[in-house]
C-alpha positions in Angstrom: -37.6 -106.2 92.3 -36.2 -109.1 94.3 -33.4 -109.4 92.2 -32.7 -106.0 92.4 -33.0 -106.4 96.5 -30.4 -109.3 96.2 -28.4 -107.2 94.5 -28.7 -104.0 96.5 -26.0 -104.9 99.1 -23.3 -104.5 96.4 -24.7 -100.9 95.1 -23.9 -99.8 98.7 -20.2 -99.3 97.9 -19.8 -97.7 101.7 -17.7 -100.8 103.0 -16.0 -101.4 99.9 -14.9 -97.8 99.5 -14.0 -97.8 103.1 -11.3 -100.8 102.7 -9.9 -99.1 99.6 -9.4 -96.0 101.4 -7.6 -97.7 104.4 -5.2 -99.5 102.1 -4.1 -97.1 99.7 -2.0 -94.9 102.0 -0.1 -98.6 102.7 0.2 -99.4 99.0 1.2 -95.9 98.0 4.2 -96.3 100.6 5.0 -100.0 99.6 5.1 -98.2 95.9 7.4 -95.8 97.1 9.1 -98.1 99.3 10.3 -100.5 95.9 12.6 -97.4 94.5 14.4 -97.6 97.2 14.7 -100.8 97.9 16.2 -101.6 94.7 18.4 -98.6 95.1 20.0 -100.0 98.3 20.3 -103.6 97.1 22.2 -102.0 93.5 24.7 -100.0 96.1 25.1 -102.8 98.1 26.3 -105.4 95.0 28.2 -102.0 93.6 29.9 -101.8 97.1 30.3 -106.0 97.2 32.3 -106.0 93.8 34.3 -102.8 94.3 35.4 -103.9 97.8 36.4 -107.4 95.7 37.8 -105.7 93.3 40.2 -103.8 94.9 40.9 -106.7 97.2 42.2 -108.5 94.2 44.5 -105.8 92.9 45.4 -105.2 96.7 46.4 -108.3 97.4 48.3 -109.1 93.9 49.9 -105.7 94.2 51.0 -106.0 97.5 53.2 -109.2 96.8 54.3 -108.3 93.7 56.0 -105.3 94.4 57.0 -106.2 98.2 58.5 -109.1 96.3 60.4 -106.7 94.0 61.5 -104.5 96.5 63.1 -106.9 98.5 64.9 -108.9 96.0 65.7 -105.4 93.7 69.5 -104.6 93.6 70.4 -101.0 94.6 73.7 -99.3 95.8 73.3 -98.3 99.4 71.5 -99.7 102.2 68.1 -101.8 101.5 65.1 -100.5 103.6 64.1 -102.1 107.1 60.8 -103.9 106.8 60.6 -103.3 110.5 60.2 -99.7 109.9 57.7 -100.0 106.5 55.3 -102.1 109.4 55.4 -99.2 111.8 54.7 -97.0 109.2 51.6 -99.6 107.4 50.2 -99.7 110.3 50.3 -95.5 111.6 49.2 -94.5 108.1 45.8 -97.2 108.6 45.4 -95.1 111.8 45.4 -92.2 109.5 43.0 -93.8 107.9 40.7 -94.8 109.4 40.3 -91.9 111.5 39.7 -90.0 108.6 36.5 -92.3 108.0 35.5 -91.9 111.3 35.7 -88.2 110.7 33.1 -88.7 107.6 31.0 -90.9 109.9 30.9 -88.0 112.3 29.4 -86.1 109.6 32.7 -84.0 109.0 32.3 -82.9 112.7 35.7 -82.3 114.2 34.2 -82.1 117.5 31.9 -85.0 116.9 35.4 -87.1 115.6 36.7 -86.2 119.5 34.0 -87.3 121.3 33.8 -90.5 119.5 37.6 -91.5 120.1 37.0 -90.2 123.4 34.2 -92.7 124.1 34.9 -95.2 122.4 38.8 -95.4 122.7 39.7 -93.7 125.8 36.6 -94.4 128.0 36.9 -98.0 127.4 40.2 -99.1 128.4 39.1 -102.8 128.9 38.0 -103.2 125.2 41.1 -101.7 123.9 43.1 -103.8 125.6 41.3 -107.0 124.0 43.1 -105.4 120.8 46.4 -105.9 122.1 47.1 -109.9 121.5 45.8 -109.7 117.9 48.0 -106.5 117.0 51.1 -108.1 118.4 50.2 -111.4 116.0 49.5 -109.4 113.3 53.4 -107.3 113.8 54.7 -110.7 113.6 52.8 -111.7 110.9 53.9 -108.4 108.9 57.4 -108.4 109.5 57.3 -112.3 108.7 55.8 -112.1 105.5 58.9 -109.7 104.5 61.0 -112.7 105.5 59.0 -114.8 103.4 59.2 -112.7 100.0 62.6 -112.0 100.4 63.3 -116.1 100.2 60.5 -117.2 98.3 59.0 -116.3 94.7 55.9 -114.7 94.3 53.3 -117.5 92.9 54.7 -120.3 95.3 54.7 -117.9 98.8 50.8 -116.6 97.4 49.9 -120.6 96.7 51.4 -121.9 100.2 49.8 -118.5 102.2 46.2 -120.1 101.1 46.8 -122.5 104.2 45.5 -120.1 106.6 42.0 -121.0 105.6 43.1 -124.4 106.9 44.4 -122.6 110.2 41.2 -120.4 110.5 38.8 -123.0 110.2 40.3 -125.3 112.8 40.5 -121.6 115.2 37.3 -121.3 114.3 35.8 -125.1 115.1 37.8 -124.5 118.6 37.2 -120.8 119.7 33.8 -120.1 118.1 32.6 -123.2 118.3 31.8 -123.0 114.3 30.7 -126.4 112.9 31.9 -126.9 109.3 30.2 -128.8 107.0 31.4 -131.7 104.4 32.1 -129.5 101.9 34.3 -127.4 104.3 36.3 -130.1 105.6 36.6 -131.6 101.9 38.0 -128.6 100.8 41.0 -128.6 103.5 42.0 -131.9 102.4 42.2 -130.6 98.8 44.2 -127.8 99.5 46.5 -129.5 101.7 47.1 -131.8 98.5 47.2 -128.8 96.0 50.0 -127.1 98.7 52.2 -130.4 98.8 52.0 -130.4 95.0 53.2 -126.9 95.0 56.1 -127.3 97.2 57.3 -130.1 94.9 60.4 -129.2 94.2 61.5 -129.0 90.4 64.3 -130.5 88.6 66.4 -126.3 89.0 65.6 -126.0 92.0 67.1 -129.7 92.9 70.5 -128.2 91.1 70.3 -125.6 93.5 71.1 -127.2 96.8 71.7 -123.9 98.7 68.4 -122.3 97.5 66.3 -125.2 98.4 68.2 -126.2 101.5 68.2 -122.4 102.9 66.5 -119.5 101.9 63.2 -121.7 100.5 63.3 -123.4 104.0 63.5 -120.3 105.4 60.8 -118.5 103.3 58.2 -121.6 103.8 58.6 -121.6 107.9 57.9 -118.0 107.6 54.8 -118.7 105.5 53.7 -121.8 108.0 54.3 -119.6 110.6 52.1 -116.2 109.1 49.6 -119.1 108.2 49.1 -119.9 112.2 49.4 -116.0 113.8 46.9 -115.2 110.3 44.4 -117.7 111.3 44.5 -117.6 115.4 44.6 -113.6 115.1 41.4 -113.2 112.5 39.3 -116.1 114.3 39.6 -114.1 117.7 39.4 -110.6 116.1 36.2 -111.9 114.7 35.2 -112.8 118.1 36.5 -109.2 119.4 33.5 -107.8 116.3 30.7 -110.2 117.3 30.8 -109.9 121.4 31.0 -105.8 120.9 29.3 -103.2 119.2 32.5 -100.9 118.2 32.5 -100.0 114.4 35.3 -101.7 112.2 37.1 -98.4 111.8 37.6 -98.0 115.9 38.7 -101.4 116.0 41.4 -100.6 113.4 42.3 -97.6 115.2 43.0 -99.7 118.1 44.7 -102.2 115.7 46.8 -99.9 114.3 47.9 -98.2 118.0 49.0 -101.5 119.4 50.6 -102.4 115.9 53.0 -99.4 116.2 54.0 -100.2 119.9 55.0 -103.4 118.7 56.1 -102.5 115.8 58.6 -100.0 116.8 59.7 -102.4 119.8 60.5 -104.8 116.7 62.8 -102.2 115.1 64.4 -101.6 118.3 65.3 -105.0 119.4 65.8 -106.2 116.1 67.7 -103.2 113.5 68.2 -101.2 116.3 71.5 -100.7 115.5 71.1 -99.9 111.7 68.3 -97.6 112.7 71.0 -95.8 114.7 73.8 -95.9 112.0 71.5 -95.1 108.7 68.6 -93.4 110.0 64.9 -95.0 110.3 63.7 -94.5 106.9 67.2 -95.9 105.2 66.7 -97.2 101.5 63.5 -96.0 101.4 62.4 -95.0 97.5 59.2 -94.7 95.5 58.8 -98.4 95.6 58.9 -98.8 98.9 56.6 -96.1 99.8 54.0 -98.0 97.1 54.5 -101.0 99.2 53.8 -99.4 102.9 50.5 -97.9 101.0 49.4 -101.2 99.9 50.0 -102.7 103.1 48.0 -100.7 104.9 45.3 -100.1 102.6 45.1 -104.2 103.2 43.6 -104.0 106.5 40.9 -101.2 105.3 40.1 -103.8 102.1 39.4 -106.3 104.3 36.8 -104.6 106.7 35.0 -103.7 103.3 35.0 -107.1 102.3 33.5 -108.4 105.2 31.1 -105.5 105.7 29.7 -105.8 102.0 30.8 -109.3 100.6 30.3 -113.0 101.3 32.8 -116.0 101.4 32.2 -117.3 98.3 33.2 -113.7 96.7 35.8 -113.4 98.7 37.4 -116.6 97.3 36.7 -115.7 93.8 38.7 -112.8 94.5 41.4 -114.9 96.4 41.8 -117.2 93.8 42.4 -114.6 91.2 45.0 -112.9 92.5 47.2 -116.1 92.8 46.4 -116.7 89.2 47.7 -113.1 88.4 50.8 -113.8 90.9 51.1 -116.5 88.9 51.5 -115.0 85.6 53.0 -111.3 86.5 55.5 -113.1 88.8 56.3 -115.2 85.3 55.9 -112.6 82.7 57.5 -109.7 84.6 59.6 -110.4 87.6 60.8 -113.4 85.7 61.9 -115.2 89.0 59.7 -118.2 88.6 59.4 -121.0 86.2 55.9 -122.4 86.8 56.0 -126.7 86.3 53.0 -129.0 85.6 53.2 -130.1 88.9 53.1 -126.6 90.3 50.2 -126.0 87.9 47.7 -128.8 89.1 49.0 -127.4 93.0 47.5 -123.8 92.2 44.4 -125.5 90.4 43.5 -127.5 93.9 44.2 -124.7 95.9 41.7 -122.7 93.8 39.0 -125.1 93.7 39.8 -125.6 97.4 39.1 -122.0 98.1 35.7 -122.1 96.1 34.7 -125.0 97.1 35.4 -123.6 101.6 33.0 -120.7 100.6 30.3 -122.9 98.9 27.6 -122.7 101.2 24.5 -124.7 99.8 21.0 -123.4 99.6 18.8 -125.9 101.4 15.7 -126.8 98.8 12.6 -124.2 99.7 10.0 -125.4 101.5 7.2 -126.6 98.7 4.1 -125.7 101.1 5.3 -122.1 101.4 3.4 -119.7 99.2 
């Protein structure tokens, strides 16, 4: 009998049954809670690797064939790349407000209240849009400049010096500390970039391609690298301070980009635009390169809404290995050298090695 009394407490299953009842509607969610979950977190890496992916073909694409079309030979007139950055930059306006349409849930009405709001209401933060814009008109049209005197491989190698330019934005405007890694990394690619300007033994036979158009093409990189990495670093500040969605802030982008983009045309081809009309020269292959241009900015708001750094460099460095190669194989323009070989290979590792953020060991009294 007594041990039957001892054990009497735990034949009263009240309590017992009374805690199991209280946590199974929490378990039963938390069960239904892991679908999901691992749904999101297989959309998100889908997303990540699709947004990379296109970046890659984006970006090798883009210089490839901007590349082509400005060094292909044609009777008549060759288009203004004034005119294919006005019209980049109104078709990512397209763009983008077609996504903000699909945001808006397909509303039409819903779409004008939001640009209304956002856009309209808020003349101040639109405004803040303007310095970048104009930056990145100049950069545009001087990235033309650039492929029109440079070959593909070596302008994609040298354009990798806006990491250098963003970081040191970043140290001063954002007040971003960078570790020893990051810093390490700038000194390699500044090595791997000398190595890649090294001239080679044609292109010391060729005085007046190395004493003009390459000079020509390499202060237009130089100059690209400085308005890339002074215009991202405070657009980035633009996204942190405010709550606007990246597609309103391309749309705002893209406005400013056409003022100054058709100011460009005025000032600058004014005259041909007069004579020949706006859209002069333009073909198939020109029309593929205004696409890719403006699908660029889109790419990159994907890639920093769904990648990381490290991805992002991955993708970076295999597009210059595909420059590389396509700009040997098919446009047949350059003649890679060893010299220019261990250049690209420290530029790469230079890019990996900015993004390598390391994982400080887990704390051993954690459960």
């Amino acid at each position: 009998m007594s041990s039957h009394s001892v054990l009497s407490p735990v034949v009263d299953t009240d309590a017992p049954d009374q805690h199991l009842e209280l946590k199974k509607p929490q378990e039963l969610k938390e069960m239904e809670r892991l679908p999901l979950v691992n749904e999101d977190k297989t959309m998100s890496a889908n997303l990540k690797y699709l947004s990379l992916g296109i970046l890659v073909f984006q970006t090798t694409s883009l210089v490839l064939t901007m590349r082509y079309s400005r060094t292909l030979k044609e009777e008549g007139p060759r288009y203004l790349s004034s005119t294919a950055v006005v019209v980049a930059e109104l078709l990512k306006i397209m763009a983008c407000i077609l996504l903000v349409y699909k945001d808006s849930k397909c509303s039409l009405r819903a779409l004008n209240r939001v640009l209304h709001d956002e856009i309209l209401n808020k003349p101040m933060e639109t405004l803040k849009l303007a310095i970048p814009s104009g930056i990145y008109t100049l950069q545009n049209n001087l990235l033309y400049v650039a492929l029109s005197n440079l070959d593909a491989a070596t302008y994609q190698v040298t354009y990798q010096l806006k990491i250098l330019t963003t970081a040191l934005f970043s140290v001063s405007m954002l007040s971003k500390k960078l570790g020893v890694y990051q810093w390490l990394s700038l000194v390699i690619l500044m090595t791997g970039v000398a190595f890649v300007q090294w001239p080679s033994d044609s292109q010391l036979d060729s005085k007046e391609l190395s004493a003009g158009s390459q000079f020509v093409g390499l202060m237009a990189v130089l100059t690209a690298c400085f308005s890339s990495g002074f215009a991202g670093v405070y657009f980035e500040k633009i996204l942190k301070e405010t709550k606007q969605s990246v597609w309103i802030r391309n749309i705002q982008l893209g406005f400013f980009g056409s003022i100054f983009g058709l100011m460009g045309v005025y000032i600058y081809d004014g005259e041909l635009v007069s004579k020949n009309g706006f859209f002069q020269g333009y073909n198939r292959l020109t029309w593929i390169v205004v696409v890719l241009q403006a699908l660029g900015g889109l790419v990159i708001a994907a890639v920093i809404k769904y990648a990381d750094n490290i991805l992002k460099g991955f993708a970076t460095s295999l597009s210059i290995i595909l420059s590389t190669l396509i700009s040997y194989f098919w446009l047949q323009d350059f003649v890679p050298t060893s010299v220019f070989f261990l250049g690209a290979i420290l530029v790469i590792t230079a890019t990996f090695l900015y993004g390598y953020d390391p994982k400080p060991a887990g704390n051993p009294t954690k459960a």
